[in-house]
C-alpha positions in Angstrom: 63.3 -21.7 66.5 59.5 -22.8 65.9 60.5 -25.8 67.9 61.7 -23.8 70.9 59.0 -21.0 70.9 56.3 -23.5 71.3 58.3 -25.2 73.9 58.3 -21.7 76.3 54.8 -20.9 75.2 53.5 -24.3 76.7 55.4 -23.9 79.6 54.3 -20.6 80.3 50.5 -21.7 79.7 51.3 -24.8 81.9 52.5 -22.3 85.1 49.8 -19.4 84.0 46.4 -19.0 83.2 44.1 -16.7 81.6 42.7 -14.9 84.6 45.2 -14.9 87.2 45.8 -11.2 86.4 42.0 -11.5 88.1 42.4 -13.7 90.5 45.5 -11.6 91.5 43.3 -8.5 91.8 40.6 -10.3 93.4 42.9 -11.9 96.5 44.5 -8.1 97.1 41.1 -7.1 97.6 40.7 -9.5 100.0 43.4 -8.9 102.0 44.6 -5.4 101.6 41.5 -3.4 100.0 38.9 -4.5 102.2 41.1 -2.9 105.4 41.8 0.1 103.8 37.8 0.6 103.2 37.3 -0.4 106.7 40.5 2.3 107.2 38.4 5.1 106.0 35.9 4.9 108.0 37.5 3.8 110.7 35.5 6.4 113.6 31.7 6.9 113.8 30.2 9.8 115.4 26.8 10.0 116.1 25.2 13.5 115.8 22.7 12.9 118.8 24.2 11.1 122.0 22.8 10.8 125.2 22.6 14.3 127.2 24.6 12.7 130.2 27.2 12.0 127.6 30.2 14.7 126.4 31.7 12.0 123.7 30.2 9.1 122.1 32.5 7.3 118.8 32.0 3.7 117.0 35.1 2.2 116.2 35.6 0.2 113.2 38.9 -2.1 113.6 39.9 -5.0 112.1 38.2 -6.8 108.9 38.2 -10.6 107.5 36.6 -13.0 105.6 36.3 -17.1 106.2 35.9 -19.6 103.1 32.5 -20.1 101.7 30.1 -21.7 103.7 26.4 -22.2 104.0 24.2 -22.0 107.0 21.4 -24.4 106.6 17.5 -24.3 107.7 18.3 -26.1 111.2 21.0 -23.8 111.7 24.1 -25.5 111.9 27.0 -24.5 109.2 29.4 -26.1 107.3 31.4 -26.0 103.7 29.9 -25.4 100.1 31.6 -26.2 97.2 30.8 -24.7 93.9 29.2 -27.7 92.4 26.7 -27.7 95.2 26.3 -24.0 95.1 25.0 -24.3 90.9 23.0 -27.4 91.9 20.9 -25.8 94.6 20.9 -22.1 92.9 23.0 -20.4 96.2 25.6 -18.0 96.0 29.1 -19.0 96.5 30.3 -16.9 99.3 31.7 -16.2 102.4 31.1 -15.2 105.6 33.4 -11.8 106.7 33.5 -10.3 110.2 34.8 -7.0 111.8 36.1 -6.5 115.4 33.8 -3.0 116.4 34.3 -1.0 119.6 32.1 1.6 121.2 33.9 4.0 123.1 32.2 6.9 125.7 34.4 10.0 127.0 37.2 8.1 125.9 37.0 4.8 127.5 35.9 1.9 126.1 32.4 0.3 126.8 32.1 -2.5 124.5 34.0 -4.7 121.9 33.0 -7.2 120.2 33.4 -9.3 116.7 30.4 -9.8 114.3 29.5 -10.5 111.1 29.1 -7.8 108.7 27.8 -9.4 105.5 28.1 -12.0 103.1 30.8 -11.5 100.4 31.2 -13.5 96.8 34.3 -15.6 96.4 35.8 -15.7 92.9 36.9 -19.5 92.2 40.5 -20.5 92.1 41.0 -17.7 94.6 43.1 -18.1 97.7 39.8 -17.9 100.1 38.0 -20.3 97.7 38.1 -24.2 98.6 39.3 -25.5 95.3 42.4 -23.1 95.5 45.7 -25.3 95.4 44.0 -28.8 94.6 45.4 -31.1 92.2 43.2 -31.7 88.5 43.0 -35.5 90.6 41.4 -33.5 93.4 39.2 -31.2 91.3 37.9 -34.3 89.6 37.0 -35.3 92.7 34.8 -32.8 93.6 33.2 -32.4 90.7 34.6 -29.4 88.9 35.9 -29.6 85.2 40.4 -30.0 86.2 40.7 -27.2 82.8 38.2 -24.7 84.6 40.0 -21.5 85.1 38.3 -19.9 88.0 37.7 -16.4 87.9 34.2 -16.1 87.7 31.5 -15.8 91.2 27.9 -18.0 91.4 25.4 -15.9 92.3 22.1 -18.0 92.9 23.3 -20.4 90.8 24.4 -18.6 88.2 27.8 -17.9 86.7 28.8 -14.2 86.5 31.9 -12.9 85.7 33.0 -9.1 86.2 34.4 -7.5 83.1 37.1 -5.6 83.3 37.1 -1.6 82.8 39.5 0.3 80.8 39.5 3.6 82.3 42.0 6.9 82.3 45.0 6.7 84.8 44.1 8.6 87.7 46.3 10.8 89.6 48.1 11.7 86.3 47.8 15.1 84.4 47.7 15.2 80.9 47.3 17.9 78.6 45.3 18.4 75.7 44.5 20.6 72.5 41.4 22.2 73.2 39.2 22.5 70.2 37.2 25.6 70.5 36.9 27.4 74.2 38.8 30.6 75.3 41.9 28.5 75.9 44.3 26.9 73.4 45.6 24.0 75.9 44.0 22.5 79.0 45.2 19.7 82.0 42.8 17.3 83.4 43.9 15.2 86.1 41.7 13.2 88.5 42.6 12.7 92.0 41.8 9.6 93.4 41.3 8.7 97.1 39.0 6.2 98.5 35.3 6.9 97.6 36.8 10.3 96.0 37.5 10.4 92.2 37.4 14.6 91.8 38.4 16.2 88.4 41.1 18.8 88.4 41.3 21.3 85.4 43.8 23.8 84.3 43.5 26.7 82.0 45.2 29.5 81.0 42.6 32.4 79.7 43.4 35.5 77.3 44.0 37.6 80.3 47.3 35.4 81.0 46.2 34.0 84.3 45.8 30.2 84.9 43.1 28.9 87.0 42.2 25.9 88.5 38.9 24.1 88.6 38.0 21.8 91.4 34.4 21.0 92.7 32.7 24.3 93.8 35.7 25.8 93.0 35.6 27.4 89.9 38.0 29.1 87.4 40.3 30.5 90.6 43.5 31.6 89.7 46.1 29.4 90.5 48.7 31.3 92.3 46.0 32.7 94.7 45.3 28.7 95.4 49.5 28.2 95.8 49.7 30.8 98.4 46.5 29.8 100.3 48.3 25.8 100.6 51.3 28.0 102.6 53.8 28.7 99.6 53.5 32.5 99.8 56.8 34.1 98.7 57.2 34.8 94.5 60.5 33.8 94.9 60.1 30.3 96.0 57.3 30.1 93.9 59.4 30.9 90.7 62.1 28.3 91.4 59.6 25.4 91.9 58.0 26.2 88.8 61.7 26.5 86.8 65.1 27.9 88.1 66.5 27.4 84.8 64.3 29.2 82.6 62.4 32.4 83.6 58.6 32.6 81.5 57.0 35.8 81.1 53.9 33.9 82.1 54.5 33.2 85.6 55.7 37.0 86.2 52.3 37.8 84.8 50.7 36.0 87.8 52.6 36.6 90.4 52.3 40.6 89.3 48.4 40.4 89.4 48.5 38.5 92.9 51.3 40.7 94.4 49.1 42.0 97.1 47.8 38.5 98.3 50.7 38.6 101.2 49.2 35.6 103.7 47.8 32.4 103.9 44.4 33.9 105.2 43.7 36.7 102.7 44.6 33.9 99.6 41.7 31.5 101.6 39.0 34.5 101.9 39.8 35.8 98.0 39.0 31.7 96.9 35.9 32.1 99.8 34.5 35.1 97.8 35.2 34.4 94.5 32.9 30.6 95.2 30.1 32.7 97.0 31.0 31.6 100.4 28.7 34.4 102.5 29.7 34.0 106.2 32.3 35.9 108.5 35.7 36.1 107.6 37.1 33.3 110.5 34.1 30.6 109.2 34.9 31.5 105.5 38.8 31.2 105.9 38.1 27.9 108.0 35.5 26.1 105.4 38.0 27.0 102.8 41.0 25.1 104.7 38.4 22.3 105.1 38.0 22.2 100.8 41.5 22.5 100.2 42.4 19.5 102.3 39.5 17.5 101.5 38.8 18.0 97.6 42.0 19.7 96.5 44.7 16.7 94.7 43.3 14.4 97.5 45.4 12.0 96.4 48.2 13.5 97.9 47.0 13.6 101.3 44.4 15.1 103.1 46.3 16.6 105.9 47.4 19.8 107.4 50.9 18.7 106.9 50.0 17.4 102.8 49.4 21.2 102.1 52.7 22.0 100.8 53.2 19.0 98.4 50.2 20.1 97.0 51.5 23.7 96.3 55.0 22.4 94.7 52.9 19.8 92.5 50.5 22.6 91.1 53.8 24.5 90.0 55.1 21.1 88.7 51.6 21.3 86.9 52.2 24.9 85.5 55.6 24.1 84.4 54.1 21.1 82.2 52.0 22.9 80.7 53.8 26.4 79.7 56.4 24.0 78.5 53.3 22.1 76.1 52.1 25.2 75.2 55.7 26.3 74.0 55.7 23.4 71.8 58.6 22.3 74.2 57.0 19.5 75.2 53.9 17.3 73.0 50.4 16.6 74.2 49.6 13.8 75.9 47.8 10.9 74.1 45.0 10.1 75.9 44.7 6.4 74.1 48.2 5.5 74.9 48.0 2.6 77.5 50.7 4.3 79.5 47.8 6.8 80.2 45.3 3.8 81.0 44.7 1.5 83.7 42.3 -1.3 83.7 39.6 -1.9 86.7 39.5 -5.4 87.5 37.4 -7.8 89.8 39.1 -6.9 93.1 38.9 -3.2 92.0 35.0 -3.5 90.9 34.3 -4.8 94.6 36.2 -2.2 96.1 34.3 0.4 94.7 31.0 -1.4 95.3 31.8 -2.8 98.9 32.9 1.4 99.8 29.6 2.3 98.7 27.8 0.4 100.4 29.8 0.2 103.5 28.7 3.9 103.5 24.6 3.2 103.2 25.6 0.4 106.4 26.6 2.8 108.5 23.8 5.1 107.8 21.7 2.6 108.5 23.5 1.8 111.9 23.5 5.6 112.6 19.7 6.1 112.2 18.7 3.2 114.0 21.1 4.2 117.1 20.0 8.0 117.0 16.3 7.0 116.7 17.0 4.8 120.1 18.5 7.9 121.8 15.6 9.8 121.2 13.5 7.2 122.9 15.9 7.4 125.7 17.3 4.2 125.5 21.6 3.3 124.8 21.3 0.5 122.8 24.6 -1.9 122.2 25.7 -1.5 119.0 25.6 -5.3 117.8 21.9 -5.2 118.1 21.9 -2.4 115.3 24.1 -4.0 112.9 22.1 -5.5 109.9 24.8 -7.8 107.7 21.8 -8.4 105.7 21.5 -5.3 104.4 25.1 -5.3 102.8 25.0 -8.5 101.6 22.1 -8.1 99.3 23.2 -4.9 98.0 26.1 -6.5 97.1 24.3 -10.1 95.7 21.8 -7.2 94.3 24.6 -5.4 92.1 26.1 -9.2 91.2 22.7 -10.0 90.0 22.2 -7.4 87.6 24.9 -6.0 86.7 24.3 -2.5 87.9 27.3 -0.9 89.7 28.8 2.6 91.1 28.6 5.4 89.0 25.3 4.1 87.3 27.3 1.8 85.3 25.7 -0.8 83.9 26.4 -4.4 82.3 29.7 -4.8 84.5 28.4 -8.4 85.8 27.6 -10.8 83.2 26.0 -14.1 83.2 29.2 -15.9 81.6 29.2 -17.2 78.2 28.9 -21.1 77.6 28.8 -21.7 74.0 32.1 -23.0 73.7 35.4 -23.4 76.0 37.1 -20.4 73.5 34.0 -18.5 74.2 34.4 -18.3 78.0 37.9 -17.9 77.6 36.8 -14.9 75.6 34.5 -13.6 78.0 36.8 -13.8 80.8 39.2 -12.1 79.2 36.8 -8.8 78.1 37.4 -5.4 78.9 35.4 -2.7 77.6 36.0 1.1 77.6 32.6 3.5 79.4 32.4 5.6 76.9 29.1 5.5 74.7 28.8 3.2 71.9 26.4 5.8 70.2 28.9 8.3 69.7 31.5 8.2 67.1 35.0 8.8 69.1 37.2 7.4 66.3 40.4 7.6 68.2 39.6 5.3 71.0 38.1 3.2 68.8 41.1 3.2 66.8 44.4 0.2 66.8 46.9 2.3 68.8 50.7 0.7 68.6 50.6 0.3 72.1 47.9 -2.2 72.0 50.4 -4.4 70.9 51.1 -7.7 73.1 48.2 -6.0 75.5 45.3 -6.3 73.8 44.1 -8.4 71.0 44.0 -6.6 67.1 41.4 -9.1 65.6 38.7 -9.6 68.7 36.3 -6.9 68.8 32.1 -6.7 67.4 31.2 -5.2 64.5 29.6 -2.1 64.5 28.6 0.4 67.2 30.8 -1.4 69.8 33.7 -1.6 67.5 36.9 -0.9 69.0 35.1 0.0 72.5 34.8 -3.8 73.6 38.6 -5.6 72.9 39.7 -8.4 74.9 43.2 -9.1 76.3 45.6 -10.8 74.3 46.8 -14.5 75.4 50.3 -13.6 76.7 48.7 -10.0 78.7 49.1 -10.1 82.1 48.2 -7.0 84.5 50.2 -6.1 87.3 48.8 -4.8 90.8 49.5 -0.8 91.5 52.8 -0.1 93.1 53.6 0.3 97.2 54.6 4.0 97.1 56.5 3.9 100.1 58.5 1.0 98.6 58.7 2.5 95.4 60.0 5.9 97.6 62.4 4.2 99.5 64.3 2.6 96.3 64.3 6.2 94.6 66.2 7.6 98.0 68.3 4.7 98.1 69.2 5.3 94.0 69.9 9.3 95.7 66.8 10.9 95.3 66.9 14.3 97.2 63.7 14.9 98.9 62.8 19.0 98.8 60.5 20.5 102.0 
C-alpha cells in the first residue's frame, strides 16, 4: 500500500505544482477578467462637450496583453527574460493595448488601438516566455528547471501576492446575534464588479423584518418586495412557503396592506432615507438605488427586479426557518462559507481601481480642452503611464484596495521549503490584535485544504496558515453553464 501511495503521490507532483492553483487564477485574469473590467466601463460620457455637439461617448472595446518586452533608450523593442529583468533591476511585464472609439451623434469619428499601460507577468504563466519550455530549455536561459513560477519581478525584485481568505460573497448566512434588539441576523454581500455592498436582515420586537443596504436603513422588507414589482400578498406568501403558513409573514403583510403599487412602496423607502425632492424625482432616484446597490449581484437591470424580490422571500424563508430552530446557523469558519482571493483576483481588483482614476484622468484633460475650445483626439489624452505605475506602485509596496496592506511581498529566499512556504500563504484580514478565537481555531474542514501544523506563534496564530501540499483551488463556476445543466437535469425555471 506504502509502495503504491508514494507511486501516485510522485506522479501527481511530477504533472502538478505548488502554484498552479495561482497561475490558473492569474491566466483567467488575463484572458477573461481583464475584458470584463474593460466590460464595465465600456461607454464614457463627458459631462461638458462642444456646444455644436448633441452627443459626445468614448468607447472602450476590446483589451489584450503581448509577452514581456522592454523598450530600450534608442527606442527599439524586443524580448526580456526574467533573468535579465533581476540583473538590470526592471520589471517583468508586458505591454497591453485596447481598441478605443470616439463616437459624435452617433457616428463614429475615430478608432484606433493604443497602449494602455504596462502590466506584471506572473512566471510560468501562459503570456510569460518560459511557459511550456523543457527543464533543458530553462537551463538554457538561465532560470533554476525546479523554479515554480508564480511570483512577478518588480524592479528587480521578487514579489509574490499572498493569497486572501475572505467570506463567500453573494451567499447569506445567518448568525446568533449577541446583544442588539434582534435575536438572529443575515449578512450577505453582493458582489458586482468594483461593488462589494453589505446586505443585512433583521427582524425587531415589533415583528417586522427590515433590510439594510447603503443609505438604506432599517426599511421594512416587504415595502422593499413590493417596490421591485411583486405587489400582491398572495404571490408574496407562496414564494416565501406554500407549504407552511408563519404567523410572521401575515404580520408584515397586515402592516403594509395599504402599500398597493410599485410607486407608493418607492416614495415610503424615499421618505423613510430622507430623500426631500418631488414625488416623480424621489420615486425615480429610488428605482435608480434599487437597481444599482440593491443584491447587485443579481443584475442591475429593469428586467433583474423581480429575481431580486423572489430571492429576498427566499432570504425570509431561511431565516424564519433558523429562527424556528428548523434550520442551524451558519458557521461562518466553515470553508464552504469561504473563498480565497488569489493573484488573478488581487489584479482584478487593483487594475478596476485604477482603470477608474485613468479615465478620470482622460475625462479632465478632454473637458479642460473643451473649455479652451479645442476637440482634441482622444489618443493624445491617454496617459498609459499613469496606470502602469499605480500598478508597479501597489506591486512595490504592498499596499492594495481597500487599504489593505502587506498583500505583495518581497519573496522569501532562505531555503527552497521556505519559498514553497511563502508561495503557498494565505492569510485571513481580520486584525491580529484582537482575540477572535474561532477563526483562529483548527476547523474540520481545514482538513486536506489547509495545513494543521504551519502557522506563527503568537498574535498571528491561526490568522496566517498556508495551503496544504495536495490543495488545489478551483476557478468560480460559468453560471450560465452551470444553469443550463440544472434545466437539462429538469429544473423548472419560475417568472
Amino acid at each position: 500500500m506504502y509502495k503504491y501511495g508514494k507511486t501516485l503521490i510522485q506522479k501527481y507532483f511530477d504533472e502538478q505544482s505548488f502554484v498552479d492553483s495561482d497561475i490558473e487564477s492569474y491566466n483567467d485574469f488575463i484572458e477573461n477578467q481583464l475584458n470584463q473590467i474593460i466590460g464595465e466601463n465600456k461607454e464614457i460620457v463627458p459631462t461638458i462637450i462642444p456646444h455644436n455637439i448633441d452627443d459626445f461617448k468614448i468607447r472602450l472595446d476590446k483589451i489584450w496583453a503581448v509577452k514581456p518586452e522592454i523598450t530600450e533608450a534608442d527606442g527599439s523593442k524586443r524580448n526580456i527574460l526574467p533573468v535579465e529583468a533581476r540583473l538590470r533591476k526592471l520589471t517583468y511585464s508586458a505591454p497591453t493595448f485596447i481598441e478605443v472609439s470616439a463616437h459624435i451623434n452617433g457616428v463614429q469619428r475615430e478608432s484606433f488601438t493604443t497602449q494602455i499601460g504596462n502590466i506584471p507577468i506572473m512566471l510560468k504563466s501562459k503570456w510569460c516566455h518560459l511557459h511550456g519550455l523543457s527543464k533543458q530549455e530553462l537551463i538554457e536561459t538561465g532560470e533554476d528547471p525546479n523554479e515554480p513560477g508564480g511570483y512577478f519581478i518588480i524592479n528587480g525584485t521578487e514579489k509574490v501576492l499572498i493569497t486572501i481568505e475572505d467570506l463567500a460573497s453573494n451567499k447569506f448566512l445567518i448568525e446568533r446575534r449577541v446583544g442588539g434588539t434582534s435575536e438572529f441576523v443575515g449578512k450577505l454581500f453582493s458582489e458586482y464588479g468594483s461593488f462589494k455592498i453589505p446586505h443585512t436582515m433583521e427582524k425587531l420586537k415589533d415583528g417586522i423584518f427590515y433590510l439594510t443596504f447603503t443609505r438604506v436603513r432599517r426599511i421594512p422588507i416587504i415595502v422593499v418586495i413590493k417596490a421591485l414589482g411583486l405587489l400582491k400578498d398572495e404571490e408574496i406568501t407562496k414564494f416565501i412557503s406554500d407549504e407552511k403558513q408563519y404567523d410572521e409573514v401575515m404580520i408584515n403583510l397586515i402592516e403594509f396592506t395599504s402599500i398597493k403599487t410599485e410607486d407608493e412602496a418607492l416614495d415610503y423607502i424615499a421618505k423613510k432615507i430622507g430623500v426631500t425632492q418631488s414625488k416623480e424625482v424621489r420615486v425615480e432616484r429610488m428605482r435608480e438605488i434599487l437597481d444599482k446597490y440593491l443584491l447587485p449581484h443579481l443584475g442591475i437591470k429593469k428586467e433583474d427586479r423581480i429575481f431580486k424580490a423572489y430571492n429576498l422571500c427566499k432570504m425570509i424563508k431561511r431565516f424564519l426557518r433558523v429562527s424556528k430552530e428548523e434550520l442551524n446557523t451558519d458557521d461562518k469558519d466553515h470553508y464552504m462559507n469561504k473563498k480565497l482571493k488569489l493573484s488573478g483576483d488581487l489584479l482584478s481588483d487593483l487594475l478596476r481601481l485604477n482603470l477608474k482614476v485613468l479615465i478620470g484622468d482622460l475625462l479632465y484633460n478632454f473637458q479642460r480642452m473643451v473649455k479652451r475650445g479645442k476637440f482634441p483626439t482622444i489618443k493624445n489624452l491617454i496617459r498609459d503611464k499613469l496606470l502602469t505605475q499605480r500598478i508597479y506602485s501597489s506591486m512595490a509596496t504592498g499596499n492594495w484596495v481597500s487599504g489593505r496592506k502587506g498583500i505583495s511581498q518581497r519573496i522569501q529566499r532562505l531555503n527552497y521549503l521556505e519559498m514553497l512556504s511563502h508561495l503557498q500563504r494565505v492569510v485571513s484580514p481580520l486584525s491580529a490584535s484582537q482575540e477572535n478565537f474561532q477563526a483562529r481555531e483548527l476547523h474540520s474542514t481545514h482538513l486536506g485544504r489547509l495545513c494543521p501544523i504551519e502557522t506563527p506563534e503568537g498574535t498571528n496564530i491561526g490568522l496566517r496558515k498556508n495551503l496544504s501540499l495536495l490543495c488545489s483551488i478551483s476557478n468560480e463556476s460559468n453560471e450560465d453553464e452551470v444553469a443550463k445543466q440544472l434545466k437539462n437535469y429538469g429544473l423548472k425555471v419560475i417568472r
